[in-house]
Each structure stands twice: as structure tokens, then as C-alpha cells.
KERO-621340 format. One record per residue (C-alpha): x, z, y. Coordinates in steps of 0.001 Angstrom, whole numbers, plus 500000, padded with zeros to 6 digits. Example, Ala and Ser with C-alpha at 12.3 -4.5 7.8 and 13.67 -1.06 7.14 Angstrom:
KERO-621340
{{512300 507800 495500}};
{{513670 507140 498940}};
//
This chain:
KERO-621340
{{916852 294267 126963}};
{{915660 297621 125632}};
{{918457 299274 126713}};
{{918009 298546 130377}};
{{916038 301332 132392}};
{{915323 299443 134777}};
{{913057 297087 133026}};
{{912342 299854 130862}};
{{910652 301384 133715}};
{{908679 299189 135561}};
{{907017 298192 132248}};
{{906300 302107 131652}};
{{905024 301505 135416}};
{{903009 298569 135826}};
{{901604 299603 131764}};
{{900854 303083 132603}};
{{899405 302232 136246}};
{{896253 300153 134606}};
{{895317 303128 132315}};
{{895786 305756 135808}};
{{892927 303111 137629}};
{{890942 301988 134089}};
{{890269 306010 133855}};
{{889607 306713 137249}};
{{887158 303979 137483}};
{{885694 305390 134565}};
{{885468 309444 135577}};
{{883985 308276 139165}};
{{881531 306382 137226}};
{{881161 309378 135112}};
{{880735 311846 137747}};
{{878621 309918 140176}};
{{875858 309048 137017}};
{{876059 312629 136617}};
{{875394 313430 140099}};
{{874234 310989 142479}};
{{872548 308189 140762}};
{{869658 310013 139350}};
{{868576 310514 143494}};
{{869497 306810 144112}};
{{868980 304370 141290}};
{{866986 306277 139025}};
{{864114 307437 141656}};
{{860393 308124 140643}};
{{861127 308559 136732}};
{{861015 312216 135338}};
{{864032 314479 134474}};
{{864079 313564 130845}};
{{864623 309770 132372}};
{{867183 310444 134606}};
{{869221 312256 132166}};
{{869165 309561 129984}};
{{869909 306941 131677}};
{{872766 308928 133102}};
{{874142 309064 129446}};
{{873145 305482 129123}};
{{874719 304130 132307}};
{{878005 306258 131238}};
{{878216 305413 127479}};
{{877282 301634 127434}};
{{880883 301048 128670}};
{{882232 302469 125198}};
{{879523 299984 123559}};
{{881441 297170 125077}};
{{885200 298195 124507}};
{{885311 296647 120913}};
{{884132 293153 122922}};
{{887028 293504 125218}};
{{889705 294370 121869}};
{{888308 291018 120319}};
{{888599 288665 123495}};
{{892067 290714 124504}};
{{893265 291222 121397}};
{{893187 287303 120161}};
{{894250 285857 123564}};
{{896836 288436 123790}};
{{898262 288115 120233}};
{{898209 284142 120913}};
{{899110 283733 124553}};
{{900828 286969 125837}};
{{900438 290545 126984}};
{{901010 290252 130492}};
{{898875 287563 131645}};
{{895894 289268 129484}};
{{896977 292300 131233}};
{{896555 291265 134715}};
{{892984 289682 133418}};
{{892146 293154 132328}};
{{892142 294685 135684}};
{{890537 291961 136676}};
{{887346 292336 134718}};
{{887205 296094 135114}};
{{887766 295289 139468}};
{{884787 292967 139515}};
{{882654 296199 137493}};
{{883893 298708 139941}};
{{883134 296200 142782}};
{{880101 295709 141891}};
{{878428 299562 141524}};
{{880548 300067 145049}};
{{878206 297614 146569}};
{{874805 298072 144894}};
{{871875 298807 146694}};
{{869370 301925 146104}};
{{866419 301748 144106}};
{{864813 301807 147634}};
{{866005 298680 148571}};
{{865764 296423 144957}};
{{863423 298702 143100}};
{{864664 301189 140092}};
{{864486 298421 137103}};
{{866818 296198 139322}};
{{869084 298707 140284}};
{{869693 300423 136593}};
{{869553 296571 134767}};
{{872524 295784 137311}};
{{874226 299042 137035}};
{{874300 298560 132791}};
{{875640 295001 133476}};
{{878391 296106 135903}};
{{879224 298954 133608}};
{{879194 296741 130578}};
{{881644 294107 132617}};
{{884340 297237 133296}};
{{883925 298012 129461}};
{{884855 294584 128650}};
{{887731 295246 130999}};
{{888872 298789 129930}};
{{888592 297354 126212}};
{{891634 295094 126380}};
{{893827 297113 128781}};
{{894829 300088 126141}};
{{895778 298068 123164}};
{{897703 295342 125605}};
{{899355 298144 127353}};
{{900512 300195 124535}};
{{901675 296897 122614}};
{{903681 295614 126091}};
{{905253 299058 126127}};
{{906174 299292 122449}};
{{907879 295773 122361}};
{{910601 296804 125129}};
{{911417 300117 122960}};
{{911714 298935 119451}};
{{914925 300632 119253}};
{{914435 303460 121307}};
{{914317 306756 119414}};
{{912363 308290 122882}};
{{908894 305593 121999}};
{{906679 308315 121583}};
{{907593 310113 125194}};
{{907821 307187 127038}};
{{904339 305652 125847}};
{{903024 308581 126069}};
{{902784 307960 129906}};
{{900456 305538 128951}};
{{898138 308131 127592}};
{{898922 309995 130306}};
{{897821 308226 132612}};
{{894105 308805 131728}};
{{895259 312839 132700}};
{{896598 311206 136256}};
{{893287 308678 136175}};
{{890632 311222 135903}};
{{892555 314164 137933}};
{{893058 312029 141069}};
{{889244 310707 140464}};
{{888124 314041 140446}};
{{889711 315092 143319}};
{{888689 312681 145236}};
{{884740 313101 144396}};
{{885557 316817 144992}};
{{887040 316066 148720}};
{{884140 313505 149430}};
{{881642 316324 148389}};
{{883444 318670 150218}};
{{883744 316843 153705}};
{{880104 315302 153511}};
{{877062 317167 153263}};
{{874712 316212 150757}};
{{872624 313624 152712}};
{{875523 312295 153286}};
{{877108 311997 150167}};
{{873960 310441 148738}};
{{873832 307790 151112}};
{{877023 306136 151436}};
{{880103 308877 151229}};
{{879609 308806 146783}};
{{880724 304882 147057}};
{{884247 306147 148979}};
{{886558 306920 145575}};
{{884594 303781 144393}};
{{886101 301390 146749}};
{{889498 303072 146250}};
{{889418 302353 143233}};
{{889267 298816 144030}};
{{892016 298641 146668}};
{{894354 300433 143946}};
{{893235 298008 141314}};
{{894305 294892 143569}};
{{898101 296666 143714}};
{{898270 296974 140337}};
{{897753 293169 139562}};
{{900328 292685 141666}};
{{903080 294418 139803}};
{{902021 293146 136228}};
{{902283 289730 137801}};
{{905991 290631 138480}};
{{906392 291515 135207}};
{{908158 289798 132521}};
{{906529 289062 128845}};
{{907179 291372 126109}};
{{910578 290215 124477}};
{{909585 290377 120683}};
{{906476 288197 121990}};
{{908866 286172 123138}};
{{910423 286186 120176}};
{{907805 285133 118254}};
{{907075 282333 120324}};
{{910217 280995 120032}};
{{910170 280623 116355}};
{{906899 278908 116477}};
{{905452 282024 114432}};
{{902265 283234 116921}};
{{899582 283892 114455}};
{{896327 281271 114947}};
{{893478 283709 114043}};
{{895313 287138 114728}};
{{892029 289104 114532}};
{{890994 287323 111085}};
{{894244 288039 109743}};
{{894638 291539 110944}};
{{891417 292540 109879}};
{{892227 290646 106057}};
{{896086 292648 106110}};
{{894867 296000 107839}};
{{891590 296761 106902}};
{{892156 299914 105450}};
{{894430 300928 107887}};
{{891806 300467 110579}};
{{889138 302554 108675}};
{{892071 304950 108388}};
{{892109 304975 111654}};
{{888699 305109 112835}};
{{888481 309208 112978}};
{{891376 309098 114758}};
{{890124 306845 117400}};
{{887052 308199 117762}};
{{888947 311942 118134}};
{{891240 310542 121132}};
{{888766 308471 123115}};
{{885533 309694 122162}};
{{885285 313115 121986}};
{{886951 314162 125216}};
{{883909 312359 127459}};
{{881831 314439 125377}};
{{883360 317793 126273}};
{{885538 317674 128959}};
{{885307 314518 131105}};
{{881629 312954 130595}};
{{878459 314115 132302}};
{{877287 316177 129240}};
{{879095 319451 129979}};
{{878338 318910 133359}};
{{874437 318112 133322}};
{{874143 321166 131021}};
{{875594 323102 133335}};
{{874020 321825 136314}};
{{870593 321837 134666}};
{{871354 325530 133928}};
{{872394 326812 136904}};
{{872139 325656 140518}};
{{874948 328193 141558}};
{{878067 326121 141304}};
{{877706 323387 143671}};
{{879130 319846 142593}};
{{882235 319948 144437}};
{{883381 323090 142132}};
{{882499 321465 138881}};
{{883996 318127 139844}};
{{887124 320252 140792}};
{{887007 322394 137321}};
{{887720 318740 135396}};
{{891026 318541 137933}};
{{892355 321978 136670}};
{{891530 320306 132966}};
{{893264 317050 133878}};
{{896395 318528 135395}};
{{896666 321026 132232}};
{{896031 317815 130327}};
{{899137 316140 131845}};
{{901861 318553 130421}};
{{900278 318712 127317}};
{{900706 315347 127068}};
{{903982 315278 127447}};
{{904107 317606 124721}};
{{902664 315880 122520}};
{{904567 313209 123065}};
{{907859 315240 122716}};
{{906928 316726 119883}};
{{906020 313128 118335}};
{{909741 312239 118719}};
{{910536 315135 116720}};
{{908460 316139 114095}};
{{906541 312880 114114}};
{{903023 311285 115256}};
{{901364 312527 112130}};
{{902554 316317 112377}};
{{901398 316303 115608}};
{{898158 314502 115423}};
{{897226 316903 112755}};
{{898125 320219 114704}};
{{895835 319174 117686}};
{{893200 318423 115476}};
{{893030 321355 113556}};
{{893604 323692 116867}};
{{890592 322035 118803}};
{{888000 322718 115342}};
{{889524 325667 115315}};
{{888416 326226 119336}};
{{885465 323957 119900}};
{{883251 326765 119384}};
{{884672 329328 121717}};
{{884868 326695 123819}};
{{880898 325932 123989}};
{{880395 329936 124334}};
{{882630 330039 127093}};
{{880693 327204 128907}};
{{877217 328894 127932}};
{{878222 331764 130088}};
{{877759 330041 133028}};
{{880665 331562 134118}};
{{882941 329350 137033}};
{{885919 330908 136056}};
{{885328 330803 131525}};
{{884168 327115 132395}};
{{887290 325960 134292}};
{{889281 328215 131595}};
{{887433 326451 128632}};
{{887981 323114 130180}};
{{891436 323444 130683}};
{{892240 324788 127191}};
{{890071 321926 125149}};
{{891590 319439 127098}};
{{894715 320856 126501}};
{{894447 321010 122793}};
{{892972 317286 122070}};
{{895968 315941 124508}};
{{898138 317625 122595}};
{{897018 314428 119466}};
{{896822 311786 122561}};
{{900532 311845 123648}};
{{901550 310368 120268}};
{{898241 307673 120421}};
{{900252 304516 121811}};
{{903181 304776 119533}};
{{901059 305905 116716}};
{{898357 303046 116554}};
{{900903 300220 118076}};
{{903844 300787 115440}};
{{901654 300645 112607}};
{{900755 296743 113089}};
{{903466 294033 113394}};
{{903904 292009 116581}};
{{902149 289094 115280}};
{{898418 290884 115755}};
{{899830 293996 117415}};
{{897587 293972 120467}};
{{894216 292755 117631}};
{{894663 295580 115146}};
{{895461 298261 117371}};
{{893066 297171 119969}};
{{890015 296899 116930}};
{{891291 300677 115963}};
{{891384 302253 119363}};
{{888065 300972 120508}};
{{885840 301220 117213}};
{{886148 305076 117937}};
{{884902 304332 121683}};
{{882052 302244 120161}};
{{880957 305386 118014}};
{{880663 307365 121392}};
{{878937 304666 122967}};
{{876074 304654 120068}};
{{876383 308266 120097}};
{{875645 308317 124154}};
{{872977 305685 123952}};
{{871313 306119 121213}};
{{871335 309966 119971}};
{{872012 312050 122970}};
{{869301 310995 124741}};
{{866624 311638 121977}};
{{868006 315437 122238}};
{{867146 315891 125861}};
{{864244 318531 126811}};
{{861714 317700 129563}};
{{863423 319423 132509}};
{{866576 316963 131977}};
{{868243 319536 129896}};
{{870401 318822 126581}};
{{868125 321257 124059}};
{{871071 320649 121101}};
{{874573 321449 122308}};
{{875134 323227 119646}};
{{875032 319925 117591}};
{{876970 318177 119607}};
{{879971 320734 119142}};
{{879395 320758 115627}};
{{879712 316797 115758}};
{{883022 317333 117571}};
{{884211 319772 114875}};
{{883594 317484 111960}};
{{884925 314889 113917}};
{{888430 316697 114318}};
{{888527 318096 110472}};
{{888049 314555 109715}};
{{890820 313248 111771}};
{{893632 315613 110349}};
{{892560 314484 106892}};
{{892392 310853 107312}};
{{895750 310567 109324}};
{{897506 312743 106891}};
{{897123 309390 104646}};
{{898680 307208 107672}};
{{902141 305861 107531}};
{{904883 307484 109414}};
{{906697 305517 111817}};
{{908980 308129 113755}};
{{911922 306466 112037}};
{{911007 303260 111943}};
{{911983 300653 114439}};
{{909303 297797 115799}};
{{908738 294351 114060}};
//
């Protein structure tokens, strides 16, 4: 079974294909708060408002990850991967369907249309919760003897590269044939809808799917776990703690500085030069640099290991965070799309190795629980981060007064993370129970 490529890679396939749409969902979502909603939903509030429900509308999906990890993660563990899989998409469809469809302020009124915006956006959280952890535990169950897991997971990881680069291309080609009128009124809901028409094709491959074979396994000898979330959180608490730096390093801190609305509202709010077709296009050039250094990192975690290489990106992006926020304070198109591309570069350097990193360390019996809980607690610390702190650190014109904070943040955040998984167990030479 693991030994056959072509199972081997229409799992890689159908897994990787739900993390391409789960993170193009999410950078649409991402850009459009960022620049179209505040003239649409958000109407008659001041610029301090607007900004902050921007971050709100964008982070409350990382609030609602864990939820999805906990539903996913149990049924998953108990039932299977692949049907919980194809329920995934499902969830995050009926979010993206939603905001594709929702009327203006104009039409419902401005508490309406942001109340239904936070529940839609809450609903694809749910959604994008359970799809990672499922994904990367489907994956890792067809490899457990392959000495190539970290590569070919690593498309997994990748696909949030392929997710947000064909996102952002296609807000920058909307913005580009559409004047602005235009793209305010109905041309911004385009990538949306999409989005929802690639979503329905992907359901339809993990349906063709078959179920993980050490699931399977399991199964057979009557040995599913009952409460896999109790149990992993009872065997692996530590672990997930351990873990939780990590996390928050991988999912978190890129939607701070490379694909989230804060870079671009502060530059937007600085500067009315660079139109938002060119700053939607400078986060392509940092997802398509993102994509080889993905691969990598993966490489490199099939040969000097998942810890080695976590720890180099970590230290290298402390080590450039700064810079970084200099370059972006020049207001400078081409240090912007230069600092993009670099930072992005640097943390995916750590996220190639994330699937086979998180999903060897737990055994099959609460594979898709544990690693689930660990991936998405460090989503739920951006969330709180999004909702709750950000926004207190917004001026009155809209602007975000602290940056500087927020890159200091960032470079505790990565200090942290080569510390904590320098603790971790290595699992480059282990094979998959």
C-alpha cells in the first residue's frame, strides 16, 4: 500500500487540494476585509471602526479553529479521516457561500451585515480547523515507511503557498479589469464564488478516496480509541504545550506579517500611492517565493531532520523581522515586495517540515486529536491577538500606531519556538504507529 505511487499520489492530491482552497478562501477573505468591506459592510462608523472590525472579521476565524480540531479531531480519530475530510470542505463551502452572497450594509443595515459576516467567518473557521490535522494525519498513514514523509507532506503545507498565491492573483486581476465602482459593487465577490466552484471539485475527489490504511488497521483490531481527545490530552499534554510556540510560529505569525490585512492597512493608511491591485500582487511574489522554500524545508527535513530545520527558520526570521518592518516603513513598492518575499521565505522554510513534524509525534489512535489541538491552539493565540489586542492599538485615522510591537511580538514568538522544539522528539528515523 505505501509503496504504490499511485495511491500515494492522489492522497498527496485530494489532501493537499483542501489546504490550496481552505487558504484561498481565507486570503480572499483577508484581502477583501482589508479592502472592500470597510466601503460595504462597515459604512457610517469612523476609521478606527472599520479597521477593527477588519481585524475582527479576519481573526475570529483563528478563534474558531480549536472548535473545528475538537469536533474533527474526535470524529476523525473514531470514525475516519476521509469522510471528516469531505465534511471539512463542507463547512468551510457553506462560510465562503455565504460572504459571496451577502448583501451591503445598504440593503440590511451595518449591525446585520458585520453580525452575519462574524458568523459566516466563524462557520469557515470551524471548517479550516479540522481540515489541517485530518489532512496531514491521512497523508502520514499512507507513508509510514517512506523515508521521503517530510517532502511529500510538505505539499500539504504547501498548498497554503499555492492557496494564497492563486487568491491573490485573482483579487489582483479583478482589481485590475474593474474599476473601483465596480469592484465595490459586485466584481470583489468574483474569486469568492470561485472559491466555491473549486471547493465542490475537491469533495469530489476525497469521496473517491480510500481510508487511511493504519486507520484501517486499527479498526480492524477493534482498538479505535472512545474519548481520543480525553486521552490525548491525559498522554500528550506536555507535548502539546511543547508545541504551542511552534504552532503559533507556523500559522499565526505569517497573517500577521505577510498574508493578513495588517501589513497591508498600514501601508494603505500610509500611503495612497500604491493602488490595491499592486499590494494584492506583492503577497503573489511572497507566495510563489514561499512555494520553493517550502520544498526546502521539506527536503531538508528528510535530511537533517524536522527539528534542525524548524530551528534554523526560526532563528533566521528573529534574526530578520526587524529589517523586515524597516523595509515596509519605507513605503517603498519595490523594499515591500522584497521584504515580503524574504519573510515569507524564511518562516516557510519551518512550515515544510509542519505535517510530518506535528503528525508523527502522536500515534494513530488520536493522531488527527493531538495534532489537530497543537496546530490550532497557535491559530487561537492569533485570533485573541487579532480580536482582542490589535484593535486597542489602532489610532483615529484607522492607522496601527504600534507596529513596532507587533514585530517585537513576532520576534519573541520565533526565539521561543527554536527553544521549545529543541526539547521535541525527533522522528526523521522513525516510522508511523
Amino acid at each position: 500500500m505505501g509503496d504504490d505511487k499511485g495511491i500515494i499520489g492522489k492522497v498527496i492530491l485530494a489532501s493537499s487540494l483542501g489546504t490550496v482552497i481552505d487558504y484561498y478562501d481565507l486570503f480572499i477573505v483577508s484581502t477583501a476585509a482589508s479592502l472592500v468591506w470597510p466601503s460595504i459592510f462597515f459604512t457610517g462608523l469612523s476609521a478606527a471602526l472599520k479597521a477593527s472590525l477588519t481585524l475582527i472579521t479576519f481573526g475570529i476565524t483563528y478563534i474558531t479553529r480549536p472548535v473545528g480540531a475538537f469536533i474533527f479531531g474526535h470524529f476523525g480519530d473514531k470514525i475516519g479521516r476521509r469522510d471528516m475530510l469531505v465534511w471539512t470542505l463542507g463547512l468551510t463551502a457553506l462560510g465562503v457561500g455565504g460572504i459571496a452572497v451577502l448583501p451591503e450594509s445598504k440593503v440590511i443595515g451595518t449591525s446585520l451585515a458585520v453580525s452575519m459576516l462574524v458568523l459566516f467567518r466563524m462557520i469557515q473557521g470551524i471548517g479550516l480547523g479540522g481540515e489541517w490535522a485530518g489532512a496531514s494525519s491521512f497523508s502520514i498513514e499512507f507513508l509510514s515507511h517512506s523515508r521521503h514523509r517530510a517532502f511529500l507532506t510538505g505539499w500539504i503545507q504547501n498548498g497554503v503557498n499555492i492557496g494564497v498565491l492563486l487568491a491573490s492573483l485573482a483579487f489582483t486581476t479583478v482589481a485590475s479589469i474593474f474599476n473601483k465602482t465596480e469592484l465595490l459593487n459586485f466584481a470583489w465577490r468574483i474569486p469568492f464564488a470561485i472559491g466555491l466552484a473549486i471547493l465542490v471539485l475537491a469533495i469530489v475527489i476525497r469521496l473517491k478516496i480510500m481510508e487511511s490504511p493504519l486507520f484501517q488497521e486499527l479498526k480492524q483490531r477493534n482498538q479505535v480509541e472512545k474519548q481520543p481527545i480525553l486521552t490525548a490530552l491525559k498522554e500528550k499534554w506536555k507535548l502539546i504545550l511543547l508545541l504551542l510556540p511552534t504552532a503559533f510560529f507556523i500559522v499565526g505569525a505569517p497573517g500577521l506579517f505577510v498574508s493578513g490585512p495588517y501589513i497591508l492597512d498600514f501601508v494603505v493608511a500610509k500611503t495612497h500611492a500604491i493602488p490595491a491591485a499592486s499590494l494584492s500582487l506583492a503577497v503573489s511574489y511572497a507566495a510563489g517565493g514561499g512555494i520553493f522554500a517550502t520544498i526546502l524545508g521539506s527536503l531538508l527535513g528528510d535530511k537533517i531532520g524536522r527539528k534542525t530545520t524548524m530551528i534554523i527558520s526560526s532563528v533566521l526570521v528573529a534574526i530578520f523581522l526587524y529589517p523586515f518592518y524597516l523595509m515596509v516603513g519605507t513605503l517603498s513598492y519595490p523594499l515591500i515586495v522584497a521584504g515580503l518575499v524574504l519573510i515569507n521565505a524564511l518562516y516557510k522554510l519551518g512550515d515544510g517540515v509542519t505535517p510530518a513534524l506535528f503528525s508523527e509525534l502522536f500515534p494513530t489512535k488520536y493522531r488527527y486529536s493531538g495534532s489537530g489541538i497543537a496546530y490550532q491552539l497557535g491559530s487561537l493565540v492569533l485570533g485573541l491577538v487579532s480580536v482582542l489586542v490589535i484593535p486597542l492599538l489602532i489610532g483615529g485615522k484607522g492607522i496601527v500606531v504600534s507596529l513596532p510591537y507587533i514585530i517585537d511580538f513576532g520576534i519573541a514568538t520565533a526565539i521561543l519556538t527554536a527553544i521549545t522544539i529543541y526539547f521535541a522528539k525527533e522522528t526523521v528515523k522513525t516510522e508511523v504507529a
